[in-house]
LOZA-854473 format. One line per 3 residues: number of its first residue (from 1); their letters; for each residue x, y, z of N, C-alpha, C, O. Coordinates in steps of 0.2 Angstrom, whole numbers, plus 5000, padded with zeros to 4 digits. Layout:
BEGIN
NUM = a = X:Y:Z:X:Y:Z:X:Y:Z:X:Y:Z  ...
# end
This chain:
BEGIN
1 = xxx = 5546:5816:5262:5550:5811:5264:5548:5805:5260:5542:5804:5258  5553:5801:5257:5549:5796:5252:5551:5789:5257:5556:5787:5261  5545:5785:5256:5544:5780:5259:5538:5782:5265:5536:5777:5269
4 = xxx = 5536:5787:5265:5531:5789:5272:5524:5786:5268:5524:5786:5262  5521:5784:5271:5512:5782:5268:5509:5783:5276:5511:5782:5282  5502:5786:5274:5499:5788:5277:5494:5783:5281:5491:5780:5277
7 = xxx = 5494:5781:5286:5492:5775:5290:5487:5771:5288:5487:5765:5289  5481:5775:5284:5477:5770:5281:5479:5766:5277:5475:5761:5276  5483:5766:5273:5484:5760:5267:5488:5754:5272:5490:5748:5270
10 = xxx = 5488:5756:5278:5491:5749:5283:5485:5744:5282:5486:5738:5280  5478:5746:5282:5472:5744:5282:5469:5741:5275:5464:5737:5275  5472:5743:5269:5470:5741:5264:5473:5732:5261:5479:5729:5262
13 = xxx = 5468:5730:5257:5472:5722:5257:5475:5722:5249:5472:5722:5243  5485:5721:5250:5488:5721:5247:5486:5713:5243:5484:5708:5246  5488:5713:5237:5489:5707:5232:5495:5705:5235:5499:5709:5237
16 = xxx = 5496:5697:5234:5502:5694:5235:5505:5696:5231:5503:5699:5227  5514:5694:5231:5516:5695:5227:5517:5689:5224:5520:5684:5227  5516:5687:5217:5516:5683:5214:5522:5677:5217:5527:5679:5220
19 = xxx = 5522:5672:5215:5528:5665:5218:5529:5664:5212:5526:5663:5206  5539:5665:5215:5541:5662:5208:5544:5655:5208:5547:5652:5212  5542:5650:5200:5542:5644:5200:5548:5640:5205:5553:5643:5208
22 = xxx = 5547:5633:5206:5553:5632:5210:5557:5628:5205:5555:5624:5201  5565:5631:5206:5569:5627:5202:5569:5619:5199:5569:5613:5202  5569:5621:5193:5570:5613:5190:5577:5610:5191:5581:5611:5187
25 = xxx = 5579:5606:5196:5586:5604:5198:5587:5594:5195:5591:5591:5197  5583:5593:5192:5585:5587:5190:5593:5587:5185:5598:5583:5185  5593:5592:5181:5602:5592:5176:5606:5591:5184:5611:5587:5183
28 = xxx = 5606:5594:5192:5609:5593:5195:5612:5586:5198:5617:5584:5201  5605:5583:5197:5605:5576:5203:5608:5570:5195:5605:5569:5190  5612:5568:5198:5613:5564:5192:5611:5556:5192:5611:5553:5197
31 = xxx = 5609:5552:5186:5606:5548:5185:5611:5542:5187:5615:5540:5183  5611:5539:5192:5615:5533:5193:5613:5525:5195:5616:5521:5198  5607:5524:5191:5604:5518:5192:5607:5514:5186:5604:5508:5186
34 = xxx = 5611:5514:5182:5613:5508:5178:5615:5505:5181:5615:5505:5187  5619:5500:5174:5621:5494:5178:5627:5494:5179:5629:5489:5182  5632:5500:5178:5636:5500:5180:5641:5507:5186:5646:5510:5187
37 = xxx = 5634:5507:5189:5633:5512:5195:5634:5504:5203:5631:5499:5203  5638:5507:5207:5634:5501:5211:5636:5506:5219:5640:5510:5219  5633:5504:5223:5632:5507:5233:5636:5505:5235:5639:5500:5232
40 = xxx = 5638:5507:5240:5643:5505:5244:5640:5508:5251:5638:5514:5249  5640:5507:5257:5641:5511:5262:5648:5511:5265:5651:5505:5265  5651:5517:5269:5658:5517:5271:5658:5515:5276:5654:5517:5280
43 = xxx = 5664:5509:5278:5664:5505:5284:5668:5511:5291:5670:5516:5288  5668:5510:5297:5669:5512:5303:5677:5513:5300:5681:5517:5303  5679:5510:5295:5689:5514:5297:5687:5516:5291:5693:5516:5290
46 = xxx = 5684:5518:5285:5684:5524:5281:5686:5517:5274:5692:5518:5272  5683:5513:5272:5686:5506:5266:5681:5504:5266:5676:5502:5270  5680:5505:5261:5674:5499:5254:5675:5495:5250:5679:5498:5246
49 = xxx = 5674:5491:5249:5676:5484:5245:5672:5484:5239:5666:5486:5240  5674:5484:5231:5671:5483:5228:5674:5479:5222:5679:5481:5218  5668:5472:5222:5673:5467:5217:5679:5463:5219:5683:5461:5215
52 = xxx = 5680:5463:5226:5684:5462:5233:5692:5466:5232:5698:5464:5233  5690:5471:5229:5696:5476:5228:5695:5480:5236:5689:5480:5237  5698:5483:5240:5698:5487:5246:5700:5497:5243:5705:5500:5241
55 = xxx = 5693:5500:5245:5697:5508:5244:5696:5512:5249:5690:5512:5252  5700:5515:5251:5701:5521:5256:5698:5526:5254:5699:5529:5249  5693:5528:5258:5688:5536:5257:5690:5539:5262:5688:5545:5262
58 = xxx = 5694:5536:5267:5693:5544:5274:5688:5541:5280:5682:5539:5279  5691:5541:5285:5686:5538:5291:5682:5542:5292:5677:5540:5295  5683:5549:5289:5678:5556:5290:5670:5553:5287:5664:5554:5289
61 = xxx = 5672:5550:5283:5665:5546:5279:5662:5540:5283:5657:5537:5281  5665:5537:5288:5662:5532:5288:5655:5531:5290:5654:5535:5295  5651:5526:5288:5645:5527:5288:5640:5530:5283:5634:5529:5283
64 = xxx = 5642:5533:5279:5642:5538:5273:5641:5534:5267:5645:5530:5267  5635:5536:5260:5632:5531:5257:5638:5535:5251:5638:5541:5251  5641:5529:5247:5646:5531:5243:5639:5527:5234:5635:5522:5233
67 = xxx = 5642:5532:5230:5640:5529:5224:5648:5526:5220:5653:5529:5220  5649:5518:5216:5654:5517:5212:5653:5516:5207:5651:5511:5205  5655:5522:5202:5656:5521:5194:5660:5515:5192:5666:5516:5194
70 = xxx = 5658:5510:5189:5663:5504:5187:5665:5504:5179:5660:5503:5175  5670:5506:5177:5673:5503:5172:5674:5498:5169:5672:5493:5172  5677:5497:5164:5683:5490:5162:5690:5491:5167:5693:5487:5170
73 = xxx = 5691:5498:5166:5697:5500:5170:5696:5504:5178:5699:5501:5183  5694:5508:5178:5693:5512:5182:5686:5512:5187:5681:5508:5186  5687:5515:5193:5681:5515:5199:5683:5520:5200:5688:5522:5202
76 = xxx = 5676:5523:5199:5676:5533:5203:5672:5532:5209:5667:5528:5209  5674:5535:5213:5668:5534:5220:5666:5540:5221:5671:5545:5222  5660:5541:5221:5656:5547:5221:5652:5550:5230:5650:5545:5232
79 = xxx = 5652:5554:5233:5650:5554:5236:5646:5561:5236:5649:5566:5236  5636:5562:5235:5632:5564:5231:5637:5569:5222:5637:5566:5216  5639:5574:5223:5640:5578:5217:5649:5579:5218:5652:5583:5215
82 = xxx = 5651:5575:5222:5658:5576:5224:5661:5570:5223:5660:5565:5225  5669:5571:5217:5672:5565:5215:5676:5564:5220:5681:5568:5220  5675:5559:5225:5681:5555:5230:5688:5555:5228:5693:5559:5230
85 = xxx = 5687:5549:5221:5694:5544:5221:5693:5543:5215:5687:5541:5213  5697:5543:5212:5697:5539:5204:5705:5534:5206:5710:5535:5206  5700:5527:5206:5707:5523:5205:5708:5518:5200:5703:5519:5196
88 = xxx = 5713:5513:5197:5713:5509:5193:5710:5501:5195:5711:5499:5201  5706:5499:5192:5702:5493:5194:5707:5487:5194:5710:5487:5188  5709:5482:5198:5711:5477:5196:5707:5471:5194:5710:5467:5190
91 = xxx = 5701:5469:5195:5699:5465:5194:5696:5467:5184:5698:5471:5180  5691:5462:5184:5689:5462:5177:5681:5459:5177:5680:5455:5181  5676:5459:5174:5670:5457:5174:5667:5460:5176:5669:5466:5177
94 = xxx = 5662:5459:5177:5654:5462:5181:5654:5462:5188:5655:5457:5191  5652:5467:5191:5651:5467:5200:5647:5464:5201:5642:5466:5198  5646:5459:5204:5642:5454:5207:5636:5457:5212:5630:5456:5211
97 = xxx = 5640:5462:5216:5635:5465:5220:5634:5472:5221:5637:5476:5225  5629:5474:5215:5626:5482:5214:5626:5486:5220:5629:5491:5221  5621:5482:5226:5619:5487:5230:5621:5481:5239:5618:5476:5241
100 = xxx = 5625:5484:5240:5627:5481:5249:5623:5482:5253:5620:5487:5255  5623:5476:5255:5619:5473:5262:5618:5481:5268:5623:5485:5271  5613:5482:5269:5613:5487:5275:5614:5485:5281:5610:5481:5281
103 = xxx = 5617:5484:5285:5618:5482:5290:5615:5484:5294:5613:5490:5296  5614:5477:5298:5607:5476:5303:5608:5478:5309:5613:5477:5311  5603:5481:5313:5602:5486:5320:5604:5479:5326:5602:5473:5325
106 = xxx = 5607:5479:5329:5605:5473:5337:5600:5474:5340:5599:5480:5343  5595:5470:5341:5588:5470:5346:5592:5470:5355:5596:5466:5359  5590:5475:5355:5590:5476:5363:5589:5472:5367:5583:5474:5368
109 = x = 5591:5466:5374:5587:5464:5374:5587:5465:5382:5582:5463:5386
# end
C-alpha cells in the first residue's frame, strides 16, 4: 500500500519545511501622499466636499475613508484600490484642505 509507514518514523524529528518569502505587495498599495491626493471621510448620507464642490459616493460608504485625485479637471474618488467616481471638477486652484478634520467623539457625561 503506498502511503503506509511503519509507526516508528512517527517518532523520528522531521526538518521543517522550509518558509516561503512573504509577498512583496508594495506595486499594490499605491502611493498617494502628494499634493495632489487629498482625504476625505464619507458623511452619514454618503457626500463629500471637496473644494466646496459636493459628491455622492453611496450611503453604503458612509463613514468610510475616501482618497481624492485632484486634477485641473477632474476628481477621482478612490476608495482603497477601487475607482468610486470620476467627475468633472468645477472649481480651479489648489485644494485648501488635503486632509479633513476627523470628527470629534462627545464625552459622556
Amino acid at each position: 500500500m503506498i502511503g503506509m509507514q511503519p509507526p516508528a518514523t512517527r517518532f523520528y524529528r522531521r526538518d521543517p519545511e522550509p518558509a516561503s518569502p512573504e509577498p512583496d505587495t508594495t506595486a499594490l498599495t499605491p502611493d498617494r501622499g502628494g499634493d495632489d491626493w487629498v482625504g476625505r471621510r464619507v458623511a452619514s448620507n454618503g457626500v463629500i466636499s471637496v473644494d466646496w464642490q459636493q459628491l455622492s459616493v453611496g450611503k453604503h460608504r458612509a463613514g468610510a475613508q475616501v482618497d481624492v485625485h485632484v486634477t485641473d479637471q477632474l476628481l477621482q474618488i478612490w476608495h482603497g484600490s477601487e475607482l468610486l467616481k470620476t467627475v468633472k471638477r468645477d472649481g480651479s486652484g489648489e485644494v485648501r484642505k488635503k486632509r479633513a478634520a476627523q470628527p470629534r467623539t462627545r464625552a459622556l457625561i
